[in-house]
Backbone as CSV, one residue per row, in Angstrom:
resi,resn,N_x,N_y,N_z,CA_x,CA_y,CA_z,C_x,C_y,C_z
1,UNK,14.516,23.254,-12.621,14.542,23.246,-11.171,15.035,21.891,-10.688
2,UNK,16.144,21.803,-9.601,16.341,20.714,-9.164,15.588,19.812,-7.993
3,UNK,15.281,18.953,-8.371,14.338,17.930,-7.597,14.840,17.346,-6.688
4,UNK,15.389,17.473,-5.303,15.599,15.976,-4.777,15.571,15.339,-3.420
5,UNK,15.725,14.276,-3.157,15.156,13.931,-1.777,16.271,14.173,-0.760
6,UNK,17.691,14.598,-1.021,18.668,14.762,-0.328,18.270,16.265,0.325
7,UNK,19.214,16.429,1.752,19.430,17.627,2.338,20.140,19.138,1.999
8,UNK,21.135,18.380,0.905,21.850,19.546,0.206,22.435,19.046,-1.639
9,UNK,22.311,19.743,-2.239,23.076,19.774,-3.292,24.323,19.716,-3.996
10,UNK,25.051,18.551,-3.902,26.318,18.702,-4.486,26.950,19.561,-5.244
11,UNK,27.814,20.556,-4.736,28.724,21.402,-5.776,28.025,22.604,-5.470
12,UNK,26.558,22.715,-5.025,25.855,23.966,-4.505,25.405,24.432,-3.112
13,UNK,26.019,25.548,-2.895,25.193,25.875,-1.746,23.910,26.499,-1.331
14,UNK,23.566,26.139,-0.737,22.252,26.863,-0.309,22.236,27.895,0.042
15,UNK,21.258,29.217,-0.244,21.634,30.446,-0.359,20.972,30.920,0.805
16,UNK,19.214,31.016,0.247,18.531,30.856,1.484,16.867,29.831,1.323
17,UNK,16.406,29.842,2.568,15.577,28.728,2.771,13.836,29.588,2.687
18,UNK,13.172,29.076,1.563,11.992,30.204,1.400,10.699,29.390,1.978
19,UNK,10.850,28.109,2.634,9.567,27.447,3.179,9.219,26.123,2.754
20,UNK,8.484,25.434,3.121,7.977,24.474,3.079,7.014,24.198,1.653
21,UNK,7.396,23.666,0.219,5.809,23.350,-0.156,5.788,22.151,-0.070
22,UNK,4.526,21.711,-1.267,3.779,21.083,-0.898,2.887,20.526,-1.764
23,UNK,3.142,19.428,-2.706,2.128,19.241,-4.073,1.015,17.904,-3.934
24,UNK,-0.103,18.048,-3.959,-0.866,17.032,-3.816,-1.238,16.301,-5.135
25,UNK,-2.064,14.951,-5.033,-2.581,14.875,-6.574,-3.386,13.344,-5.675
26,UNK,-4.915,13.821,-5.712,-5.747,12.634,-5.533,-6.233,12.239,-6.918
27,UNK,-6.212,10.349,-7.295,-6.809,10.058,-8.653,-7.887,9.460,-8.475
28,UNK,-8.828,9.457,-8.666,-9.685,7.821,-8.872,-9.761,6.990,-10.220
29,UNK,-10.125,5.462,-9.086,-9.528,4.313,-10.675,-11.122,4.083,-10.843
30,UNK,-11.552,3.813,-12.191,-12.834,3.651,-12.643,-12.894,2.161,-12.298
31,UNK,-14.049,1.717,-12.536,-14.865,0.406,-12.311,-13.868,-0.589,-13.155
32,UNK,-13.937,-0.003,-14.586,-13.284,-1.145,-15.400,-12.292,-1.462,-15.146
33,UNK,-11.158,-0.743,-14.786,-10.124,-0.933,-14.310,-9.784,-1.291,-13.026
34,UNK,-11.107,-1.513,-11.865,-10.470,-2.393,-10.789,-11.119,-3.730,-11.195
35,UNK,-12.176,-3.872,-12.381,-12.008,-5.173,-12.512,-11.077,-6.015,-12.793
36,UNK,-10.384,-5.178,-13.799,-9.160,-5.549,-14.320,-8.009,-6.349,-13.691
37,UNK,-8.237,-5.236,-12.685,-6.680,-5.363,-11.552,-7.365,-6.517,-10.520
38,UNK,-8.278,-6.331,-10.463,-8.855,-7.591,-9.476,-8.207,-9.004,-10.338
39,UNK,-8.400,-9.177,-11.483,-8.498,-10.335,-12.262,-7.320,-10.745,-12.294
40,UNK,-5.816,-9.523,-12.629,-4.379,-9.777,-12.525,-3.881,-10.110,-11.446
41,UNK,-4.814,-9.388,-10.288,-4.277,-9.637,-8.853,-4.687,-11.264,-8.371
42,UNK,-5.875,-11.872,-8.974,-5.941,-13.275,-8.851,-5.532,-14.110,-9.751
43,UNK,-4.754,-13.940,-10.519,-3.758,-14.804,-11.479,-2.560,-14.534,-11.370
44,UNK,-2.085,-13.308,-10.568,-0.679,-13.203,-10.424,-0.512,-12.015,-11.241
45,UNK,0.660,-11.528,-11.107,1.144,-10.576,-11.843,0.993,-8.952,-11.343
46,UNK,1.608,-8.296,-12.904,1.489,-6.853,-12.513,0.500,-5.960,-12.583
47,UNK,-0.464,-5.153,-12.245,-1.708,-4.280,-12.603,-1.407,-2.934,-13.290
48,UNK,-1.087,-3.538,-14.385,-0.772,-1.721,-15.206,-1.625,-0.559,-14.819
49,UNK,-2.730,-1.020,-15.084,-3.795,0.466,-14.869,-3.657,1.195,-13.891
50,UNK,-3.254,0.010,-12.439,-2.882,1.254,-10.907,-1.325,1.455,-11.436
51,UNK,-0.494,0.793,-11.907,0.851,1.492,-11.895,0.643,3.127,-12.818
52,UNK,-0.250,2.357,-13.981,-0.072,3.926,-14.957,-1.263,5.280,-14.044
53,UNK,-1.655,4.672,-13.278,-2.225,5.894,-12.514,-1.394,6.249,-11.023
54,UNK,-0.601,5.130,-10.718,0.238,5.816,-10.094,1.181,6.552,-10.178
55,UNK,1.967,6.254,-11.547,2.720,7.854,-12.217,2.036,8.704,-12.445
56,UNK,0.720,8.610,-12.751,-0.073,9.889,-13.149,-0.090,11.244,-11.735
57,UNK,-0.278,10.417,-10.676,-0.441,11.148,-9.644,0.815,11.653,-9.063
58,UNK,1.850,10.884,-8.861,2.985,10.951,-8.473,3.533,12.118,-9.794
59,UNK,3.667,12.048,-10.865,3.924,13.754,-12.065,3.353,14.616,-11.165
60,UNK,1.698,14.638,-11.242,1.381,15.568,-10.685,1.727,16.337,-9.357
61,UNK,1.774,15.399,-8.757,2.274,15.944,-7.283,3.309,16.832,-7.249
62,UNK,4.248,16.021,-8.174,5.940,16.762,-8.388,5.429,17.669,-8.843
63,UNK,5.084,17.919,-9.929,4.691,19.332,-10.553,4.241,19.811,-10.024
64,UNK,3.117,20.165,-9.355,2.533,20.770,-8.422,3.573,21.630,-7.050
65,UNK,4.619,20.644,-6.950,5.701,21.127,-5.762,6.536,21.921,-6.103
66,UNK,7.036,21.640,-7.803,7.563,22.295,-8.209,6.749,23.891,-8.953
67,UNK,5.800,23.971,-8.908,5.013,24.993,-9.170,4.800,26.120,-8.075
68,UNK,4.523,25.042,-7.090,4.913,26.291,-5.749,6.011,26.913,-5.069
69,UNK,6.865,26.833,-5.844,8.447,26.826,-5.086,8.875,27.996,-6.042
70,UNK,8.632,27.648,-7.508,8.395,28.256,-8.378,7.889,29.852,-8.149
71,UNK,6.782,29.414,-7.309,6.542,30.880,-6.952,6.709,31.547,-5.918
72,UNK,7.629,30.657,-5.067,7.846,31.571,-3.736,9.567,32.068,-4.187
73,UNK,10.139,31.758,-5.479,11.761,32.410,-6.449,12.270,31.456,-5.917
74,UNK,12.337,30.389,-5.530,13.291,28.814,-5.382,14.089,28.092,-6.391
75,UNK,14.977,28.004,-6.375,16.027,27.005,-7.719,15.608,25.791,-7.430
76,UNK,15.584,24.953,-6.092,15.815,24.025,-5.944,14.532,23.909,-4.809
77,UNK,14.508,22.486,-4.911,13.757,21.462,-3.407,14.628,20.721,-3.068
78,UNK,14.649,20.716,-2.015,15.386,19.502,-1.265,14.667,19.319,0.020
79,UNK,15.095,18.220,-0.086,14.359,16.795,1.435,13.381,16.162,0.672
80,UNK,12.838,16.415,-0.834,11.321,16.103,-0.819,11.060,14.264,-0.023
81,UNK,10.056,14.081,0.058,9.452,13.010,0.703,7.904,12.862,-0.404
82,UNK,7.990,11.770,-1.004,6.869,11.092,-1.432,5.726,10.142,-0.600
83,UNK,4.400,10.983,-0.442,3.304,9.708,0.676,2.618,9.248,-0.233
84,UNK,2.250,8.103,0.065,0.957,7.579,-0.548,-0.181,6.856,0.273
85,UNK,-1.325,7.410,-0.083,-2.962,7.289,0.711,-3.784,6.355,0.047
86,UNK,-4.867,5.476,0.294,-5.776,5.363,-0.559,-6.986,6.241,0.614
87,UNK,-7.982,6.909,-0.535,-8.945,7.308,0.404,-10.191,6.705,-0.255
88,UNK,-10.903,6.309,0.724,-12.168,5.703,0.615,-11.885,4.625,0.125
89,UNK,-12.743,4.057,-1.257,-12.411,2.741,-1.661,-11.794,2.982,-2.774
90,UNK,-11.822,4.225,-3.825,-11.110,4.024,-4.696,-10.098,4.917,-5.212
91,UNK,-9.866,5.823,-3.955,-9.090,6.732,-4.171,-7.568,6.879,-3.791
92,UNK,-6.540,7.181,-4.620,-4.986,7.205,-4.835,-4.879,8.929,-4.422
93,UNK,-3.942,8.691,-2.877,-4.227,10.441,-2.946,-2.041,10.561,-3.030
94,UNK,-1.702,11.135,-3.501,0.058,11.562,-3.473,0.153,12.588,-3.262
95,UNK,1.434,12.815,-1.798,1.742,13.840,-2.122,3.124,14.080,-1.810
96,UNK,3.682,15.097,-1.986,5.037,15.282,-2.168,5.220,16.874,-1.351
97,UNK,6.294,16.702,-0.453,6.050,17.587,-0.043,8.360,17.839,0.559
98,UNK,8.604,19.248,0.654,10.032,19.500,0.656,10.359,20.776,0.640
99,UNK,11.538,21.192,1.183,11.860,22.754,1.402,12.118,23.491,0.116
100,UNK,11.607,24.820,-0.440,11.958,25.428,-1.282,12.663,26.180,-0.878
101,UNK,14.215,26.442,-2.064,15.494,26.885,-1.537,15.916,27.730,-2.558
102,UNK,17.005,28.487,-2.251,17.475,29.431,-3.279,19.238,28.760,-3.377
103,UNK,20.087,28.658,-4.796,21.115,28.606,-4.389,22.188,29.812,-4.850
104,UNK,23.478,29.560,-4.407,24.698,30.586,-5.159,25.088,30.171,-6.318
């Protein structure tokens, strides 16, 4: 299935337009790991543990978008748009959301 944040597909046309989905993915980061990131974040540098849980969520989301599109007979997404939330204090919420389409 093609993924992408553009309006149309190069070389393809759009056949027809089956709706809006819509993939979420909330994570939470454990204790040890905001100590962690606390400690990198006051010495400088990068915080692996939120980056590797921010791909974690961000896969999911996609997958998830692509799962529903999936089932409404879609080839393609297009427009998607990536958000990102924190909720509460330790929560990473993503979501991804874009038109499911059919092409020729």
């Amino acid at each position: 299935m093609i993924i992408t944040t553009t309006n149309g597909i190069e070389g393809r046309q759009i056949d027809d337009y089956r709706g809006i989905v819509v993939g979420e993915a909330i994570m939470g980061a454990n204790v040890v790991r905001d100590v962690f990131a606390s400690i990198t974040d006051i010495v400088g540098g990068r915080s692996g543990a939120y980056e590797s849980k921010l791909q974690d969520a961000r896969d999911t989301a996609l997958r998830e978008l692509e799962e529903r599109a999936m089932a409404k007979g879609a080839h393609a997404v297009v427009g998607v748009d990536l958000d990102y939330e924190v909720v509460g204090q330790s929560m990473l919420m993503v979501s991804a959301s874009g038109t499911a389409v059919t092409l020729k």
